[in-house]
Z-matrix of the N, CA and C atoms (Angstrom, degrees):
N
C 1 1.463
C 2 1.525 1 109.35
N 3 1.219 2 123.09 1 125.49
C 4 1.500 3 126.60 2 -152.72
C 5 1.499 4 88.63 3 -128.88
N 6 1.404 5 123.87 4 -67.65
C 7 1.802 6 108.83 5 -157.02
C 8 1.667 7 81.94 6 -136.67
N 9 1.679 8 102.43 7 134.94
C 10 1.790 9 123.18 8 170.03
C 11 1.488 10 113.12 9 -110.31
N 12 1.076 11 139.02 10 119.77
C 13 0.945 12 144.05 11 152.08
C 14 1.938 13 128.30 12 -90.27
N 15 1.680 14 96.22 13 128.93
C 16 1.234 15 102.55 14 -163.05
C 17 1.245 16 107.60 15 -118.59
N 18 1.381 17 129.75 16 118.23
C 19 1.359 18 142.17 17 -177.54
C 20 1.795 19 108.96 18 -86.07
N 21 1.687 20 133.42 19 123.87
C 22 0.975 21 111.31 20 173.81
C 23 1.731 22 93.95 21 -117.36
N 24 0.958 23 113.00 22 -175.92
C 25 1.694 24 130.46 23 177.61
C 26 1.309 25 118.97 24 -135.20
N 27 1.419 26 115.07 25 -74.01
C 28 1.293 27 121.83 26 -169.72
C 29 1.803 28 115.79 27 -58.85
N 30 1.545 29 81.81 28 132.01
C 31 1.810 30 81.46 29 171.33
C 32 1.407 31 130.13 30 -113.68
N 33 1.369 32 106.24 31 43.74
C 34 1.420 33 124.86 32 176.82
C 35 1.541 34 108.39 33 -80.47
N 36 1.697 35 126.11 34 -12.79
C 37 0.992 36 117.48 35 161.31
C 38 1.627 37 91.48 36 82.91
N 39 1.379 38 120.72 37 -166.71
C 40 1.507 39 150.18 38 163.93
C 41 1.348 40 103.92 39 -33.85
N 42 1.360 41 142.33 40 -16.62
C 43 1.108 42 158.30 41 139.04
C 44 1.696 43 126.70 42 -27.78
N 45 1.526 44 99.24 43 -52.23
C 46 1.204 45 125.62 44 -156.12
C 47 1.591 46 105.12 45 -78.68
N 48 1.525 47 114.83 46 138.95
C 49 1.139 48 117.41 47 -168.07
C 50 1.945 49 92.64 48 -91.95
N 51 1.714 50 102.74 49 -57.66
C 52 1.560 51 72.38 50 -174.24
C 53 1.354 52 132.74 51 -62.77
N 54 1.710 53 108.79 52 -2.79
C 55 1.373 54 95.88 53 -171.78
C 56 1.602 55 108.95 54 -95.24
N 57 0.858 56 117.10 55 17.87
C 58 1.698 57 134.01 56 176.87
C 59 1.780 58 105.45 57 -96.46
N 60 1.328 59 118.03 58 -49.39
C 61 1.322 60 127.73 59 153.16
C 62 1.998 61 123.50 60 -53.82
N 63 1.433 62 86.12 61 -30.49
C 64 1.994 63 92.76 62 173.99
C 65 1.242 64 92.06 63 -73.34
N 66 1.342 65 121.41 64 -59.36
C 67 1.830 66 112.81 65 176.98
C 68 1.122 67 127.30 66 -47.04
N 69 0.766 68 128.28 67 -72.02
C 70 1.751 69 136.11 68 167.32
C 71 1.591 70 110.75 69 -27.70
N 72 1.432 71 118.48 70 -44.20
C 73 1.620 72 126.25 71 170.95
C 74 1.493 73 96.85 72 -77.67
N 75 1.453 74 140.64 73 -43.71
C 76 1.566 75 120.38 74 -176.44
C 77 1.452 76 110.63 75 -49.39
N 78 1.407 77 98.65 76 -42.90
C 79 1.353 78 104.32 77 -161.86
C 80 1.752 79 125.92 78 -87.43
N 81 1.372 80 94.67 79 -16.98
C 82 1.854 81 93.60 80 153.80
C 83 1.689 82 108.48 81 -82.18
N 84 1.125 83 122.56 82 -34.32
C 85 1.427 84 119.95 83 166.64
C 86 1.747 85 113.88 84 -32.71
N 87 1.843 86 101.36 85 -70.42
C 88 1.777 87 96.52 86 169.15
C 89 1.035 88 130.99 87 -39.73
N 90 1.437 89 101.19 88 -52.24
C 91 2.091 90 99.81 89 179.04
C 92 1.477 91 105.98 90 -54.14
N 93 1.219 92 119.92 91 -54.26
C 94 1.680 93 138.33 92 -160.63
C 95 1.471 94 102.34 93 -53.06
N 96 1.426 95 103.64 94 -68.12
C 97 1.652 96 106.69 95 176.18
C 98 1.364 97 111.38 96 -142.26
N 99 1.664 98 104.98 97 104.22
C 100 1.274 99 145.07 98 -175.30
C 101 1.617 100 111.88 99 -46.27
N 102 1.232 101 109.34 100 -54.86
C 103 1.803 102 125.55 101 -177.61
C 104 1.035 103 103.92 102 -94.79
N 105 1.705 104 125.62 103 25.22
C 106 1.401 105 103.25 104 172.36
C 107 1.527 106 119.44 105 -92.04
N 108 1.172 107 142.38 106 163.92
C 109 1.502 108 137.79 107 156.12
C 110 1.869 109 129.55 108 -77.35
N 111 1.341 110 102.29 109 110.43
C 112 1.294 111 93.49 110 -163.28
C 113 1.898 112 104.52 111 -110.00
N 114 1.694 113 102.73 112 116.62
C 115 1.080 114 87.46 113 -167.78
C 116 1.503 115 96.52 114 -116.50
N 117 1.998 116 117.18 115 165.95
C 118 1.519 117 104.00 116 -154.95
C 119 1.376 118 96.93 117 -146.32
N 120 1.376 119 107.29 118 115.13
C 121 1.813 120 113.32 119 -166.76
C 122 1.565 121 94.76 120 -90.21
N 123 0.875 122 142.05 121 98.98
C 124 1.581 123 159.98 122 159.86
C 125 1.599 124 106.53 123 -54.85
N 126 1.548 125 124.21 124 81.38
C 127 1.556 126 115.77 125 -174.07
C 128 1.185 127 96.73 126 -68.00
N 129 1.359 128 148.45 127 -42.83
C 130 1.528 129 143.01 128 -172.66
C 131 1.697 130 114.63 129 -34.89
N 132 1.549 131 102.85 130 -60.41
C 133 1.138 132 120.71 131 -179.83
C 134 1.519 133 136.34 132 -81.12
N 135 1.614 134 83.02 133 -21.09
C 136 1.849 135 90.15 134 171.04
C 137 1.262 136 89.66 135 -112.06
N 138 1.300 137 160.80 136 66.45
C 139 1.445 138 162.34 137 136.31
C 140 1.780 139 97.52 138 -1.45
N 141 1.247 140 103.77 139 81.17
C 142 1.418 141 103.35 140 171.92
C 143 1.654 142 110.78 141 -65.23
N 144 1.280 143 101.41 142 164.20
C 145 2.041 144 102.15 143 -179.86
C 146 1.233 145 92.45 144 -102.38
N 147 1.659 146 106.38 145 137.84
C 148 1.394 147 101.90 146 145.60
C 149 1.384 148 122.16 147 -50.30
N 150 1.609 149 91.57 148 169.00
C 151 1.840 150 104.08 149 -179.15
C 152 1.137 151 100.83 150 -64.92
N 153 1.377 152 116.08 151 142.84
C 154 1.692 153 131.46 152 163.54
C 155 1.830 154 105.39 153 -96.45
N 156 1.152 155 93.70 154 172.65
C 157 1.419 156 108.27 155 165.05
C 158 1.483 157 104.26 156 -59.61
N 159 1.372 158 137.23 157 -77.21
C 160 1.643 159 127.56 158 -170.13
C 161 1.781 160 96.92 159 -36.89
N 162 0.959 161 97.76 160 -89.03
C 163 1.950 162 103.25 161 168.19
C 164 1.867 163 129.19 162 7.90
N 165 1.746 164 89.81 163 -46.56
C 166 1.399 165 120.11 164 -153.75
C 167 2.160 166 84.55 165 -86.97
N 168 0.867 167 108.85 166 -71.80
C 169 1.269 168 130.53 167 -167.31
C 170 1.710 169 107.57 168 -69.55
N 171 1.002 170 117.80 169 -32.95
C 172 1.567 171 99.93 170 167.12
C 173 1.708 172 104.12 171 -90.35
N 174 0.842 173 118.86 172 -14.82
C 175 1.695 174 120.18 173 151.07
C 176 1.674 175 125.38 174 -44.56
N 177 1.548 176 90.78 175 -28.23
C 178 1.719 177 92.24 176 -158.91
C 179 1.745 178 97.80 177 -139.43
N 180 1.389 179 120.30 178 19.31
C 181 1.710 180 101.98 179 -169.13
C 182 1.674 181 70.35 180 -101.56
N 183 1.573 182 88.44 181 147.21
C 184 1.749 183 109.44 182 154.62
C 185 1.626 184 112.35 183 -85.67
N 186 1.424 185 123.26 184 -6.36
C 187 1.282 186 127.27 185 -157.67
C 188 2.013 187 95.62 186 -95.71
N 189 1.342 188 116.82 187 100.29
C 190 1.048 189 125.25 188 164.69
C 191 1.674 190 134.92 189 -16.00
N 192 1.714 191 103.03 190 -58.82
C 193 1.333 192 118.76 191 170.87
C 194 1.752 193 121.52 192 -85.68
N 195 1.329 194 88.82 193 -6.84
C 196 2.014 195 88.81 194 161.14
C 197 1.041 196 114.32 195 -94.56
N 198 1.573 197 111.84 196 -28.88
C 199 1.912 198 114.64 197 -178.00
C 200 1.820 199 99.56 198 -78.10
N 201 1.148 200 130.32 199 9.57
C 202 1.502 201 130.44 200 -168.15
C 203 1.560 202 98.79 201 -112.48
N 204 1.653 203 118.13 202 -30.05
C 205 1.180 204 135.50 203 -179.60
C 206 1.419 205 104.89 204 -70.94
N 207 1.417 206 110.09 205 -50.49
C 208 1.593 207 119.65 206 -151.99
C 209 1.948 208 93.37 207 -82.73
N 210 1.281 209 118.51 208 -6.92
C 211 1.718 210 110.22 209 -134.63
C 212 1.748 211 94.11 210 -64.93
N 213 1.467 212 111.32 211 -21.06
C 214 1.624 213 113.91 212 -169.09
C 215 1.901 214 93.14 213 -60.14
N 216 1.866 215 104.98 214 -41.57
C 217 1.774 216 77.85 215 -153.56
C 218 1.717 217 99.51 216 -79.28
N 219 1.114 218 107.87 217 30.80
C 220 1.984 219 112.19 218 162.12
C 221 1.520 220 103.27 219 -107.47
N 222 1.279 221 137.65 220 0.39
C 223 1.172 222 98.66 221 -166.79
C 224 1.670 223 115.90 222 -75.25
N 225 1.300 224 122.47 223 -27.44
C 226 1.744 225 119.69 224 174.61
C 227 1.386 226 114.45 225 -69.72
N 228 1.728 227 118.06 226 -9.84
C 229 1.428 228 125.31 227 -163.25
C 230 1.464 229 93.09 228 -90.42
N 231 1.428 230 123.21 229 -38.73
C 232 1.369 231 137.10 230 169.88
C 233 1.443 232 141.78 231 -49.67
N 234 1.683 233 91.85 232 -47.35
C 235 1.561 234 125.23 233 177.06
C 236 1.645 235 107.49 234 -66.53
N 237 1.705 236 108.46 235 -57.73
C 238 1.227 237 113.09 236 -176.09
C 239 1.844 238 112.30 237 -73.55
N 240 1.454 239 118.84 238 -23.08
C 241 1.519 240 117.01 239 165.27
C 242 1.772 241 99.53 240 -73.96
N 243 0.743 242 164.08 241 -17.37
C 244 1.549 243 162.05 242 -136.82
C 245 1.325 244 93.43 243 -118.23
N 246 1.750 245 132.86 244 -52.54
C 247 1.061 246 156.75 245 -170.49
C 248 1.785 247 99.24 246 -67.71
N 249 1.664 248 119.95 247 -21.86
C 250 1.429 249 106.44 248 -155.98
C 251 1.503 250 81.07 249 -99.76
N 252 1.188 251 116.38 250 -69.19
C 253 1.349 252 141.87 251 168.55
C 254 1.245 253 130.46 252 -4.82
N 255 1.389 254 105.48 253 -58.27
C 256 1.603 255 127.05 254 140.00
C 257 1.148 256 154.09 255 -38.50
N 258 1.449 257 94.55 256 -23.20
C 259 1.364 258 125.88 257 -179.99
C 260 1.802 259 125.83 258 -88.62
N 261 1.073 260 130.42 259 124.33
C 262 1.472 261 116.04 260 -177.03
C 263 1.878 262 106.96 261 -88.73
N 264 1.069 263 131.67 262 -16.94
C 265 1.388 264 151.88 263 154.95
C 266 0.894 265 132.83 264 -122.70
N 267 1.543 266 105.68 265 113.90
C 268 1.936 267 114.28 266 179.45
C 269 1.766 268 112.73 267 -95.14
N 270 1.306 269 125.39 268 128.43
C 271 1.448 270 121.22 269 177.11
C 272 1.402 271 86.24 270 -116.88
N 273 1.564 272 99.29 271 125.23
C 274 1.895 273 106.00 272 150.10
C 275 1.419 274 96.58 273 -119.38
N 276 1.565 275 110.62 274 148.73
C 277 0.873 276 137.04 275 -174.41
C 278 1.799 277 108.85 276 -127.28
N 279 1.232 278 102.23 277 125.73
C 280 1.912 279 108.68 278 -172.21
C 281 1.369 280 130.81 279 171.69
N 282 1.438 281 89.13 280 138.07
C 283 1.217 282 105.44 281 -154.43
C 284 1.834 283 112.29 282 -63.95
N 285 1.234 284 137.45 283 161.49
C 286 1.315 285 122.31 284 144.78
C 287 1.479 286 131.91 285 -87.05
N 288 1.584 287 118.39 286 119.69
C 289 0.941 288 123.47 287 171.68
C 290 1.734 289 121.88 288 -102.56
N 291 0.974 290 99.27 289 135.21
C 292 1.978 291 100.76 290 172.03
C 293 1.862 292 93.86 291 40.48
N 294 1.248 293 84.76 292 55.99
C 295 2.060 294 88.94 293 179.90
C 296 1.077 295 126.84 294 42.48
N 297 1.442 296 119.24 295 23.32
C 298 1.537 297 151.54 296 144.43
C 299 1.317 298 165.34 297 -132.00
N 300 1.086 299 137.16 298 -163.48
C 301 1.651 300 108.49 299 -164.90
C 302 1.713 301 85.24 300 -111.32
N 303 1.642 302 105.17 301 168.37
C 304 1.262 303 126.78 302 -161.92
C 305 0.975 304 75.48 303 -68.32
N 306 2.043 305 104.06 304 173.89
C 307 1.320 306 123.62 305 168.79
C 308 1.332 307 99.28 306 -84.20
N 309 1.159 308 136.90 307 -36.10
C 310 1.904 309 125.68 308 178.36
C 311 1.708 310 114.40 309 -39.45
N 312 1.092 311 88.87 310 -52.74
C 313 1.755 312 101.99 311 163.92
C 314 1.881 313 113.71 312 -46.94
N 315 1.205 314 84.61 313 -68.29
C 316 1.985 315 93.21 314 -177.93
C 317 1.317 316 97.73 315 -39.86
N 318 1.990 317 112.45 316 -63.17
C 319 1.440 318 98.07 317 -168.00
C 320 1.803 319 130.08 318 -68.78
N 321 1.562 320 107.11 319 2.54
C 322 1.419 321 101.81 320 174.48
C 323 1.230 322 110.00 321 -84.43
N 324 1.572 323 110.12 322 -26.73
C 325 1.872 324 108.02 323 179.45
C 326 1.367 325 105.42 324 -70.03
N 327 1.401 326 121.35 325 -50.53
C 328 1.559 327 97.84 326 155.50
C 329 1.078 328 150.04 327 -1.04
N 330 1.456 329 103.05 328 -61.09
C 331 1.668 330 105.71 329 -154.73
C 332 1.725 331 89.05 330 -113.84
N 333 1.376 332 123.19 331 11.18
C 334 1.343 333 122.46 332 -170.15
C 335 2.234 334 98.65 333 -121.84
N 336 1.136 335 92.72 334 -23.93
C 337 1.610 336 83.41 335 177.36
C 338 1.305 337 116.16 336 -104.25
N 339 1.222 338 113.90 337 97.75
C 340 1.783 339 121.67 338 -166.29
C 341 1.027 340 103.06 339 -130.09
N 342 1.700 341 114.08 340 131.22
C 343 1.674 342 132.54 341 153.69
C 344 1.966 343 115.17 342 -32.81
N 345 0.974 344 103.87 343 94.77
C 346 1.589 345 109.97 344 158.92
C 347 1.835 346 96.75 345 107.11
N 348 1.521 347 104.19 346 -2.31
C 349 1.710 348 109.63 347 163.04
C 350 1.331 349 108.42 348 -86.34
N 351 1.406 350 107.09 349 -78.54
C 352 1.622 351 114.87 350 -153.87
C 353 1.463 352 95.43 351 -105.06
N 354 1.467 353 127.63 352 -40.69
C 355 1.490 354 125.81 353 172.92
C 356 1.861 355 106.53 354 -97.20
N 357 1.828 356 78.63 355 -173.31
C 358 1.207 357 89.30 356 152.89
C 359 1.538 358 106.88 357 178.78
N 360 1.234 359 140.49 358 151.40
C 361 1.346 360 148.99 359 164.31
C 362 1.288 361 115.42 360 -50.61
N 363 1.327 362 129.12 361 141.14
C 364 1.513 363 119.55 362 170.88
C 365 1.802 364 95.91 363 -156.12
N 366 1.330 365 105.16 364 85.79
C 367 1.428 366 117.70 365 -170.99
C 368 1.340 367 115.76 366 81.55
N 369 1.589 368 107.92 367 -109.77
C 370 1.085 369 99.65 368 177.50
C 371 1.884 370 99.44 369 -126.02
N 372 0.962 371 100.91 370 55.67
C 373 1.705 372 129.53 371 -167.58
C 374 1.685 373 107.61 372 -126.54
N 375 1.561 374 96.60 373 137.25
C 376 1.867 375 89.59 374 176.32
C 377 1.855 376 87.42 375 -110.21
N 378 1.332 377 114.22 376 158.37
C 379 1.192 378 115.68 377 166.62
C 380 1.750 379 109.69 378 -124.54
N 381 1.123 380 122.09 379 128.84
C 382 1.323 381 115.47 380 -169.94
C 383 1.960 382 96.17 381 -85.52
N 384 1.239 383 101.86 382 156.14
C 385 1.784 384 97.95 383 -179.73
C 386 1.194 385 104.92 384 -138.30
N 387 1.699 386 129.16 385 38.11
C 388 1.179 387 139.72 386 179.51
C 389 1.778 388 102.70 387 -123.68
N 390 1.139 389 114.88 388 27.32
C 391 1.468 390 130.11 389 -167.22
C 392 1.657 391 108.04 390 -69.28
N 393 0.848 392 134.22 391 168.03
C 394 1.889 393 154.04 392 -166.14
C 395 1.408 394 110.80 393 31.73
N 396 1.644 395 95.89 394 39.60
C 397 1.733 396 97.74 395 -179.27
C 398 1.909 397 104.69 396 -122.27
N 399 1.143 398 113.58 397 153.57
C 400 1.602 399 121.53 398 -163.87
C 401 1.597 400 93.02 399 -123.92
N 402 1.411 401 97.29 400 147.42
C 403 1.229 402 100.58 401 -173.56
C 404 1.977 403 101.33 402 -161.38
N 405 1.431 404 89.47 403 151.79
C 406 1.594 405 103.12 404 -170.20
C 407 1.725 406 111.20 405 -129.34
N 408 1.529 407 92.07 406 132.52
C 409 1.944 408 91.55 407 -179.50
C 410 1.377 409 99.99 408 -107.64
N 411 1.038 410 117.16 409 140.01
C 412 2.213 411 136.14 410 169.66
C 413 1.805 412 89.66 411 -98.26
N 414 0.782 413 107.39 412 114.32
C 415 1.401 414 136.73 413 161.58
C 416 1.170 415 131.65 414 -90.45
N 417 1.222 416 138.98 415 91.50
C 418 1.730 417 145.44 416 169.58
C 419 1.228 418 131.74 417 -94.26
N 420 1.522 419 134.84 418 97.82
C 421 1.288 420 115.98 419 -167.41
C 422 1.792 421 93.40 420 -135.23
N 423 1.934 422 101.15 421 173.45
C 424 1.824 423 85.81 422 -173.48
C 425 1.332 424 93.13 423 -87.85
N 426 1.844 425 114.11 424 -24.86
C 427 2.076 426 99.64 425 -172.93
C 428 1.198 427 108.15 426 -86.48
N 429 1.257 428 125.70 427 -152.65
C 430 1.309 429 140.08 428 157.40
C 431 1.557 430 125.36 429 -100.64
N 432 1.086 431 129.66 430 135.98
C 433 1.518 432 123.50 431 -140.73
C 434 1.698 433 88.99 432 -147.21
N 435 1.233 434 133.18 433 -22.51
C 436 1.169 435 110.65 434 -157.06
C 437 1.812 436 99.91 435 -117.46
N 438 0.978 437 118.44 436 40.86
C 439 1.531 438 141.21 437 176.33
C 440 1.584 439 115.83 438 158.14
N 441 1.625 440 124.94 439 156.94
C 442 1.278 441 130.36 440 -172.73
C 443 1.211 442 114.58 441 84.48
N 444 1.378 443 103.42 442 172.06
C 445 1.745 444 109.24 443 170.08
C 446 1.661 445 127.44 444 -28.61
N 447 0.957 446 119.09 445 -22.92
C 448 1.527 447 127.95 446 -149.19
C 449 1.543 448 96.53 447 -101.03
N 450 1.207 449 112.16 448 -33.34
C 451 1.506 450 146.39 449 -170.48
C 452 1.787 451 97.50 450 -19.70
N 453 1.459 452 102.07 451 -59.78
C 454 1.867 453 105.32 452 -169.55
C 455 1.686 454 102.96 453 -88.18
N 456 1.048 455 122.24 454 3.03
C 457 1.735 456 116.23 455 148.23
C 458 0.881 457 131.89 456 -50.71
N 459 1.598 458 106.50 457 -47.47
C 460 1.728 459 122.58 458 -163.67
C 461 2.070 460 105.59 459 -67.83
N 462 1.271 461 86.82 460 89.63
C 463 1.606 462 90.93 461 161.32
C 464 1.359 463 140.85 462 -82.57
N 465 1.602 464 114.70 463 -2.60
C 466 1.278 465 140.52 464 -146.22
C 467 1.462 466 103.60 465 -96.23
N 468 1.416 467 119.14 466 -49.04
C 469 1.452 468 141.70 467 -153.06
C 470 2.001 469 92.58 468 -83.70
N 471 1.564 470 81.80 469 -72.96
C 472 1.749 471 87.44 470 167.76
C 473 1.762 472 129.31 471 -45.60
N 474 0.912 473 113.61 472 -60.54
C 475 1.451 474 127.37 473 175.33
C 476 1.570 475 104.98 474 -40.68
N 477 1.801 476 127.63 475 -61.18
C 478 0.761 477 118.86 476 -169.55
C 479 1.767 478 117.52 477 -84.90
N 480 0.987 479 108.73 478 5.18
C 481 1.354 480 117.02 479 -163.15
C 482 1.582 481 90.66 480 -102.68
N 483 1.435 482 134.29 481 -39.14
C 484 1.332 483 141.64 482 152.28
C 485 1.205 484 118.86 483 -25.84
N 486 1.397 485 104.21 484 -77.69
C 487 1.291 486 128.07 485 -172.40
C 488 1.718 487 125.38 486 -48.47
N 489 1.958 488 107.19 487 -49.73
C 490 1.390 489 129.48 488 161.72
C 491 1.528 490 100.99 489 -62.68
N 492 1.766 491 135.66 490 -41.75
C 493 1.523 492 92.08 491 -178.22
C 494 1.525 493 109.77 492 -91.51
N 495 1.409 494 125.57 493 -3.44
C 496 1.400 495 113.23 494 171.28
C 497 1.783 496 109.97 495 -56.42
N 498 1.328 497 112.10 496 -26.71
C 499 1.641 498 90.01 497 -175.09
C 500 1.688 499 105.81 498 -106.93
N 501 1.522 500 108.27 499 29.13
C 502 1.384 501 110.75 500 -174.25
C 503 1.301 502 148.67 501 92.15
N 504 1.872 503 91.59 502 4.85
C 505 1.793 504 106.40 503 175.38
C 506 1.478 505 110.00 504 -103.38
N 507 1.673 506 115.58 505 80.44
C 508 1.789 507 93.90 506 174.39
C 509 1.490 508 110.90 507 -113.34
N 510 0.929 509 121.05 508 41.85
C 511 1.698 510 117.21 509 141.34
C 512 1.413 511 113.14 510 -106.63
N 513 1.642 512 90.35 511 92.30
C 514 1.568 513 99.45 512 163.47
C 515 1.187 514 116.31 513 -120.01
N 516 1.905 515 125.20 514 150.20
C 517 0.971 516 132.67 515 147.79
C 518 1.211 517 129.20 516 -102.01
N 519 1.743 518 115.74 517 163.47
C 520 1.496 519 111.03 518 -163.15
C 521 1.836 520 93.55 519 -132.01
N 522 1.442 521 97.23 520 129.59
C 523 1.861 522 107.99 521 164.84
C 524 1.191 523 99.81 522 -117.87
N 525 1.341 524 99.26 523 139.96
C 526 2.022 525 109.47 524 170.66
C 527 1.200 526 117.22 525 -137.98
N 528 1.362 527 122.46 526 136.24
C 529 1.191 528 132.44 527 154.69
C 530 1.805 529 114.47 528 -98.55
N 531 1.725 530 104.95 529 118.43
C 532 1.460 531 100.73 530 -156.68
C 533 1.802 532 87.13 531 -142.27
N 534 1.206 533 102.35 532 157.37
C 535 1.372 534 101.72 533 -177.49
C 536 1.363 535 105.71 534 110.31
N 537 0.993 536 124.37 535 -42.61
C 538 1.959 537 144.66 536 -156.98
C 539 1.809 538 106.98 537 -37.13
N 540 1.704 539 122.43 538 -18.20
C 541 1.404 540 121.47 539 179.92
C 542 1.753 541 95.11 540 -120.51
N 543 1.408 542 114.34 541 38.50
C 544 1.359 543 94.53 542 176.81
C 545 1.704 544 95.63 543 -146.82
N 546 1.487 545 128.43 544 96.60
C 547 1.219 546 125.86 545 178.70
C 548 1.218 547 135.32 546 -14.44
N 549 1.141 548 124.88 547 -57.48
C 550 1.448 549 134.17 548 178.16
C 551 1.700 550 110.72 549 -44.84
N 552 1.788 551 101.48 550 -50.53
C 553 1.508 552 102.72 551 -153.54
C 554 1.715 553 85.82 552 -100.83
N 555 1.018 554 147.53 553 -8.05
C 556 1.336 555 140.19 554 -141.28
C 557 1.752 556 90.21 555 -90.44
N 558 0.944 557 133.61 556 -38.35
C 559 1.546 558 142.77 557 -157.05
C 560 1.577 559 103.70 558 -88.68
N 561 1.745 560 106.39 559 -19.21
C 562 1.580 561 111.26 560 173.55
C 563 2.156 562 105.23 561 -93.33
N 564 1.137 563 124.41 562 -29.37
C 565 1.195 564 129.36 563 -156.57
C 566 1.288 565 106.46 564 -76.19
N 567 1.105 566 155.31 565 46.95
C 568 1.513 567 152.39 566 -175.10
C 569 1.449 568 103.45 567 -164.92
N 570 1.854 569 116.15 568 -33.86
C 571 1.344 570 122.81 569 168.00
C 572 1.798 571 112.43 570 -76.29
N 573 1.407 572 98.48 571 -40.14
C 574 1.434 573 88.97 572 177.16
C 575 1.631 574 117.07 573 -87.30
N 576 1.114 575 113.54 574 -8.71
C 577 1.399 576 108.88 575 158.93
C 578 1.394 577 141.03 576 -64.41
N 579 1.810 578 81.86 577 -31.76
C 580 2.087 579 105.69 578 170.12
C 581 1.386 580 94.31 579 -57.33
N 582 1.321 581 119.65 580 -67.43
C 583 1.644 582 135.09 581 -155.66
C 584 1.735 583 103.17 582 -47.01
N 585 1.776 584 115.59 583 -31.01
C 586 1.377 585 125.35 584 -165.00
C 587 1.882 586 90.23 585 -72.90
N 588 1.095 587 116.69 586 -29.04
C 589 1.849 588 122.36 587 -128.98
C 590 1.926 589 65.17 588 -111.02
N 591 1.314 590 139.97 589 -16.68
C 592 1.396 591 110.62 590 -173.77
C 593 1.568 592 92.35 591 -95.29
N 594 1.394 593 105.98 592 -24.53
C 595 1.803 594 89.34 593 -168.71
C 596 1.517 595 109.16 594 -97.93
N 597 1.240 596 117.94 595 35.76
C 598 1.549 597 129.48 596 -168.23
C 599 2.100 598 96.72 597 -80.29
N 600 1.061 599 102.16 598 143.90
C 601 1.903 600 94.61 599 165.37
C 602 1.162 601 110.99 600 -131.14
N 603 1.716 602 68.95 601 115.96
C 604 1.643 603 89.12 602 -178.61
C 605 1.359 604 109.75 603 -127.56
């Protein structure tokens, strides 16, 4: 394991359950592998933009000398795919909102799942090109989502687990802290999330 990349979301700060769980995973990471490079895209703080139109279209022209025109409105779309790519472990970390993940999140998959980057078409075939890479989601929600009634809400787990093997990452694991708006369980969800983050294999 050479370079980790760690995605955070939530901006609850010191607050934040998954990002208390992102810690706890950085930090068996150090012990685990000492010389590795751990680098940490902070969506809070780098408030990436959604895609614009310039963005949109040098994404998608087949025309050589417009994609040479457009290449500036890629350069953060580039940086942050170069950054994934690079990476032999991806951690996102995020919260659930309205039974989904923030839009800061949406807009990094954005600018990170690109034709002739991370995929690619092959007929009528997608090929993911982010392949022999492992990757882990921190999960925060206030119900419980990952068994019971609530069970077909959870869009968060699915969605991203979709999304990572369409461009070629499917060894994923999932830690959650769930319960967090419901008294009883809220005082267990950060301990049993530690307990998830010790039996993680990595």
């Amino acid at each position: 394991m050479k370079r980790i990349l760690i995605v955070e979301s939530s901006p609850r700060g010191s607050e934040s359950a998954s990002r208390k769980l992102a810690g706890k995973v950085r930090a068996r990471l150090e012990a685990q592998y000492p010389e590795a490079r751990i680098a940490e895209r902070d969506l809070v703080h780098d408030k990436l933009p959604h895609l614009d139109e310039p963005a949109l279209q040098a994404m998608t022209t087949q025309d050589p000398l417009e994609a040479e025109s457009l290449k500036a409105a890629l350069h953060l779309s580039d940086l942050l795919t170069e950054e994934l790519l690079s990476s032999d472990l991806l951690v996102i970390a995020s919260p659930m909102w309205n039974f989904g993940i923030p839009s800061s999140l949406k807009a990094w998959i954005d600018h990170v799942v690109r034709v002739g980057k991370t995929f690619n078409y092959i007929g009528a075939k997608v090929e993911g090109l982010a392949k022999e890479k492992k990757a882990i989601l921190i999960l925060a929600s206030g119900g419980v989502f990952s068994e019971g009634p609530w069970k077909s809400w959870d869009t968060v787990e699915p969605y991203l687990r979709q999304i990572l093997g369409f461009i070629g990452i499917e060894d994923v694991q999932t830690v959650r802290a769930e319960g967090m708006n419901i008294p009883p369980l809220a005082i267990h969800a950060v301990p049993n999330g530690e307990k998830a983050v010790e039996a993680l294999v990595i």
